[in-house]
C-alpha positions as CSV (number, residue, x, y, z in Angstrom):
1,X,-12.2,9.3,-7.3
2,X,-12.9,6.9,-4.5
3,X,-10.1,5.5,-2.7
4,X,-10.2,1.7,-1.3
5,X,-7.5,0.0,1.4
6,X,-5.5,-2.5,-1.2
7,X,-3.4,-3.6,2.0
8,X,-1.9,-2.7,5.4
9,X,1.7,-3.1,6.3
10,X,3.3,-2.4,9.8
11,X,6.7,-1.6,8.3
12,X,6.8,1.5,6.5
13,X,9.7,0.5,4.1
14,X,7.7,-2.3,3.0
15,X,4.5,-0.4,2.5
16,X,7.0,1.9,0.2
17,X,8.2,-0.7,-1.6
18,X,4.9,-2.0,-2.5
19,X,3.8,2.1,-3.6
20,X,6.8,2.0,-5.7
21,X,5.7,-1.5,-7.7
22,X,2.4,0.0,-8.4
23,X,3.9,3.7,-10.0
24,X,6.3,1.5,-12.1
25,X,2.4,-0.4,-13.2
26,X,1.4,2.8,-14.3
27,X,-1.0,2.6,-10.7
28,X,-1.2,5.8,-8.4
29,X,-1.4,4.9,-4.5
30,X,-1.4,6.6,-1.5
31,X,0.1,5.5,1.8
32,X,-1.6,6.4,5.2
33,X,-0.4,6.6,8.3
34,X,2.6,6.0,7.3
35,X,3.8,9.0,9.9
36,X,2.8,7.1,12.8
37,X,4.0,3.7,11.6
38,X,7.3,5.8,11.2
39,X,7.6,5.9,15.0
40,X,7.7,2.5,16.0
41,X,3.7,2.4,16.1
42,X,3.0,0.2,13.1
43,X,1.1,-2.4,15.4
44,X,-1.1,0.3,16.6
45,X,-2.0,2.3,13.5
46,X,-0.2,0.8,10.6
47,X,0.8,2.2,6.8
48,X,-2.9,1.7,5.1
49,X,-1.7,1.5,0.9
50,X,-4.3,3.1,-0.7
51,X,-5.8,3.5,-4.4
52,X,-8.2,4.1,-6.8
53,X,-11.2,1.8,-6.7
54,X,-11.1,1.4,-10.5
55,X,-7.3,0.5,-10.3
56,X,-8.2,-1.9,-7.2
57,X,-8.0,-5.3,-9.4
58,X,-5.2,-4.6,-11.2
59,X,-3.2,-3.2,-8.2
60,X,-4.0,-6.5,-6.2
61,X,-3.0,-8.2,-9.3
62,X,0.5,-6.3,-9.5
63,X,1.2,-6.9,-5.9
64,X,0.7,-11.0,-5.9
65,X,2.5,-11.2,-8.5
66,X,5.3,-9.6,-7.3
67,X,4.9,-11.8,-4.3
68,X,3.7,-8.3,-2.3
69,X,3.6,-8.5,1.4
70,X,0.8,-6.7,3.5
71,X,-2.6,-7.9,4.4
């Protein structure tokens, strides 16, 4: 398993929302650095949404479809 960055988001809730679109796809994702984005540090380090490098197109597929936000 190889993880890749799918997108970054500075607002934790959003980067949650965006995890949450990809489980109901079937797609497991990770969020890092979601603690420190947590307190009020998203410009500095922010929530890096994570997944498998096999799932990478159809993730990216899921989240502009759904009009995702992030990077």
């Amino acid at each position: 398993m190889a993880l890749v960055e799918l997108a970054t988001f500075h607002d934790p809730m959003s980067a949650g929302m965006a995890r949450a679109r990809l489980a109901a796809e079937g797609i497991d994702a990770i969020l890092f650095d979601q603690g420190v984005a947590g307190l009020g540090l998203g410009m500095l380090a922010p929530v890096r949404l994570m997944v498998d490098e096999s799932d990478r197109a159809a993730a990216e597929a899921v989240l502009s479809r759904d009009g995702g936000e992030g990077r």
